[in-house]
ZAMIVEX-186904 format. One line per field, with one value per residue (C-alpha): x negated, y, z negated. Coordinates in Angstrom, 1 decimal. Example, Ala and Ser with C-alpha at 12.3 -4.5 7.8 and 13.67 -1.06 7.14 Angstrom:
2
c1: c(-12.3, -13.7)
c2: c(-4.5, -1.1)
c3: c(-7.8, -7.1)
***
This chain:
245
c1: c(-27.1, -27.4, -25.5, -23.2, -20.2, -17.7, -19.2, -19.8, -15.6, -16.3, -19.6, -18.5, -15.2, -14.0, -15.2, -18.8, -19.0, -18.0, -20.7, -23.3, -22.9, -26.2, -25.9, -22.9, -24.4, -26.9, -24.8, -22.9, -25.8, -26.9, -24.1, -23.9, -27.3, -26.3, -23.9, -26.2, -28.7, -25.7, -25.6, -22.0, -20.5, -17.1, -15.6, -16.4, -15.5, -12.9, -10.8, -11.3, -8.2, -5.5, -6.8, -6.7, -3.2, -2.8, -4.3, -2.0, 0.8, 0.9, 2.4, -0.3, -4.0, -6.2, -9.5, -11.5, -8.8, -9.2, -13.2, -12.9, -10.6, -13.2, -16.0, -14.8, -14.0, -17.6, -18.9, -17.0, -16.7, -14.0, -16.0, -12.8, -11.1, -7.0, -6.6, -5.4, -1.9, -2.1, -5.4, -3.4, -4.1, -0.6, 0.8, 3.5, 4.6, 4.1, 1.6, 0.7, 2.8, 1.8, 3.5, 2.1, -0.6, -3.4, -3.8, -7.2, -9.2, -12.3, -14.1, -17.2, -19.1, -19.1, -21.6, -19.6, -16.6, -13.3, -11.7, -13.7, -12.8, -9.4, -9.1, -10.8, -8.3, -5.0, -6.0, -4.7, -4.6, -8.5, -9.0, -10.4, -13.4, -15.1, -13.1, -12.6, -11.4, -8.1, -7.3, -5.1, -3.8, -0.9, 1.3, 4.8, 6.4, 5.6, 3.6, 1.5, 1.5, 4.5, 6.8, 8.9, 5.7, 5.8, 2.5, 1.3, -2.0, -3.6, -6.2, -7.7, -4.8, -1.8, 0.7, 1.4, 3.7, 3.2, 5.5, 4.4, 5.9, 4.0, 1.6, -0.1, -2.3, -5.8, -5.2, -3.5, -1.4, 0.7, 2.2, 3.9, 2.4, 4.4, 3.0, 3.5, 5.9, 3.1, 4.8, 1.6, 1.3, -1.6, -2.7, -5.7, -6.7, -9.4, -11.2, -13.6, -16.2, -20.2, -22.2, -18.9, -15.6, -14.5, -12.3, -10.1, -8.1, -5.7, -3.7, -1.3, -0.1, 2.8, 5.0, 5.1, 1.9, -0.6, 1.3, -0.4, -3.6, -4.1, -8.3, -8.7, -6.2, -7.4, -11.4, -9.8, -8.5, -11.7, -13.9, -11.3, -11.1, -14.7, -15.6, -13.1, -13.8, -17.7, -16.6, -14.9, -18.4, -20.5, -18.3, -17.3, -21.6, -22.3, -20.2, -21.0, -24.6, -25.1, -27.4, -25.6, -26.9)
c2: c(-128.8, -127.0, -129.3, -127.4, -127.8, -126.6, -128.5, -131.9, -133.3, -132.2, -135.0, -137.4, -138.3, -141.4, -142.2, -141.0, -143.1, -146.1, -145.0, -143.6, -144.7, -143.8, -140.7, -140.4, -141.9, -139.0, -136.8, -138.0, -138.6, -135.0, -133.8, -135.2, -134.3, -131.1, -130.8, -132.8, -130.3, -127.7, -127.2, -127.2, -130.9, -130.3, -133.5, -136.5, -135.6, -138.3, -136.4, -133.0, -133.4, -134.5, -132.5, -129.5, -130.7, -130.6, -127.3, -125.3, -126.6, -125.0, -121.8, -120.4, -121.4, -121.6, -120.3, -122.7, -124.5, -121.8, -121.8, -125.7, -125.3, -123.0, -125.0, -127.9, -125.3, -124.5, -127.6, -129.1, -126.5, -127.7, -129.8, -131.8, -129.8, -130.5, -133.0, -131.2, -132.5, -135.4, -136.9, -138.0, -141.9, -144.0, -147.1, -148.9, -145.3, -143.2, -140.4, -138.1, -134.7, -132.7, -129.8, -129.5, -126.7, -129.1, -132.3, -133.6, -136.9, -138.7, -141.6, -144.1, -147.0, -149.9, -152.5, -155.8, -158.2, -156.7, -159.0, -157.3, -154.4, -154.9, -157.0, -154.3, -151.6, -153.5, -155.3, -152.0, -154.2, -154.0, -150.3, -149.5, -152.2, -149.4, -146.4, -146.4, -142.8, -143.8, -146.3, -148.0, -148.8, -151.6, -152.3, -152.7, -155.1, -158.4, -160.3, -159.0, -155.2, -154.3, -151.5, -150.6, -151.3, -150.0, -149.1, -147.0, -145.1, -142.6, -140.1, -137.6, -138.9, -138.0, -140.8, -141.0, -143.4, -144.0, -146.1, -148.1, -146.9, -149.2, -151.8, -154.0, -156.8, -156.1, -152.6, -149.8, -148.6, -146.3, -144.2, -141.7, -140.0, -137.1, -135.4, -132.4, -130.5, -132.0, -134.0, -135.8, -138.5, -140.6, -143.3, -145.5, -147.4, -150.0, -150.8, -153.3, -151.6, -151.8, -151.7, -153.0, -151.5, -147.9, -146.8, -143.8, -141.9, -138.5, -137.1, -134.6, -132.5, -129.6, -128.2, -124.9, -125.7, -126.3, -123.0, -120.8, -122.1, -123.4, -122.9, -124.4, -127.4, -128.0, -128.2, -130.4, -132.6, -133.4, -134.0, -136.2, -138.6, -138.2, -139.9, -142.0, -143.7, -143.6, -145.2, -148.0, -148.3, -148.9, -151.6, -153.3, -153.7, -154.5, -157.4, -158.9, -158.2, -155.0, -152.5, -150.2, -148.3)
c3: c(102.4, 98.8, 96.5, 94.3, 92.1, 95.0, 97.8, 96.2, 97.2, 100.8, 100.8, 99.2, 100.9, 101.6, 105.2, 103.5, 101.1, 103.3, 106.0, 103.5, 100.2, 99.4, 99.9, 98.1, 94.7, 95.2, 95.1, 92.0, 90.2, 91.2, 89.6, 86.5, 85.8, 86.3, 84.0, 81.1, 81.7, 80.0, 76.4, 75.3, 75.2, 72.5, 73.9, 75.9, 79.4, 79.8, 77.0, 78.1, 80.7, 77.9, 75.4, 77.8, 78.0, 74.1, 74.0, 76.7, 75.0, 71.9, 70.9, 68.6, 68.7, 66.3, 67.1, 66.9, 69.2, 71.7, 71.4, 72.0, 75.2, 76.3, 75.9, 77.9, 80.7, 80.7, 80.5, 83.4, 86.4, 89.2, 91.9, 92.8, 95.8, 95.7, 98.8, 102.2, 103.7, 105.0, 102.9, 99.6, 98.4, 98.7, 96.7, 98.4, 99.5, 96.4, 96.4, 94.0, 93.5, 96.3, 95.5, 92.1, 91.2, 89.8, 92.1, 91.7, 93.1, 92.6, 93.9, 93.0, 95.1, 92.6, 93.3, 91.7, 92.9, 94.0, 91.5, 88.4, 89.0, 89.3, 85.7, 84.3, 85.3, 85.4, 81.4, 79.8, 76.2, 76.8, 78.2, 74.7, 74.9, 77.4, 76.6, 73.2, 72.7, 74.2, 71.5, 70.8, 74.6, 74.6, 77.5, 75.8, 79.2, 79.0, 82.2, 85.4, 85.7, 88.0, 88.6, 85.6, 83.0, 80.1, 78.3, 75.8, 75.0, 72.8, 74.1, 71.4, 69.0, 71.3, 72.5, 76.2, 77.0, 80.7, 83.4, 86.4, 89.4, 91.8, 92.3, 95.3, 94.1, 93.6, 95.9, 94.0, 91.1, 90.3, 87.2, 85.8, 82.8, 81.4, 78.1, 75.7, 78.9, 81.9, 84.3, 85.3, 88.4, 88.2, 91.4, 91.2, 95.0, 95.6, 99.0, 99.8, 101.9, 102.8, 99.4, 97.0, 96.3, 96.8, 93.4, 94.3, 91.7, 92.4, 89.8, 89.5, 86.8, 86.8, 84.4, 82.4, 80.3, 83.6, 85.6, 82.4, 82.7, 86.3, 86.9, 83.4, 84.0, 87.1, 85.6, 82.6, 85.1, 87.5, 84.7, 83.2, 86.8, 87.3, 83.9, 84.3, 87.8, 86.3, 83.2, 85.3, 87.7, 85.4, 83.0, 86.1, 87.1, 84.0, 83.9, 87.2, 86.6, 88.6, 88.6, 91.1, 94.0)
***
């Protein structure tokens, strides 16, 4: 099968990845060396969801605003199909938004310990050590990660203060991230399968703001999870001394 943008989510589902993870990996790694091979990069791709967010918002553009919001549309393209009914990641019984008009998901085989991986994404004090354009990140609730945490963080200069909604130990989170008029719903799951851990993420996002610009949210918001999940793979190896497959 051709690889493209639109057919990449239908190969590399879950059940795939835990049967093939090889071929899975390809395809990721197909992809992104797709999209290097394009010539307009305006932000790194882990921004381009919030500051797609930033952008709808506003009243009045600027135009080098609008070119900028343009840009990372190009630069992205949608390869994330929204989940069908009955396929949505849960934590302790909270999904995503599934009514919402941009619900998007990606997944990663990371070659290191369960255990790593889960530091790495639960320690939000220390998010900026491998993603440094969300600094600062501080969780404002005191002890373990639970429902009812408090933290905030700061992608392309905005402040999102985000609430835990749920968690099960060293399997899934949950939160609720609203910002600038997006209500946005954000779940994280981790599986131990054949070749290391399977790291799922979904998000959702609806309001005003993301029903205006729906295609270009929804392209914000897979690139955004992609280089997120990626970011996570390849700290996670590097720490337990992984090359990844």
């Amino acid at each position: 099968m051709r690889l493209t943008a639109r057919n990449l989510h239908r190969i590399t589902t879950e059940k795939e990845i835990e049967t093939d993870p090889m071929k899975s990996m390809r395809a990721m790694q197909s992809l992104r060396s797709m999209r290097a091979m394009r010539s307009l990069k305006p932000l790194p791709r882990f921004m381009q969801g919030m500051a797609a967010a930033a952008v709808v918002t506003a009243t009045t553009l600027s135009a080098p605003a609008m070119a900028a919001a343009h840009d990372a549309r190009s630069a992205t393209g949608t390869h994330q199909a929204q989940p069908g009914s009955g396929t949505f990641q849960e934590c302790r019984g909270v999904t995503v938004d599934k009514s919402a008009p941009v619900v998007s998901r990606a997944a990663v085989l990371i070659d290191a310990p369960l255990k790593t991986v889960w530091k790495l994404h639960t320690d939000i004090d220390a998010w900026s050590s491998w993603i440094p354009e969300i600094t600062p990140a501080k969780k404002k609730t005191p002890g373990p990660l639970r429902p009812g945490s408090v933290f905030d963080w700061s992608p392309q200069n905005m402040k999102v203060t985000s609430t835990v909604t749920a968690v099960e130990q060293g399997r899934c989170t949950a939160w609720a991230a609203p910002v600038n008029g997006i209500d946005g719903v954000h779940l994280f799951t981790f599986k131990q399968v054949r070749g290391g851990v399977l790291a799922t993420t979904e998000e959702s996002w609806a309001g005003a703001p993301v029903e205006a610009d729906i295609p270009g949210s929804q392209a914000a918001l897979d690139a955004g999870l992609d280089d997120w999940v990626n970011r996570l793979k390849s700290t996670a190896e590097a720490k337990s001394g992984c090359t990844g497959r």
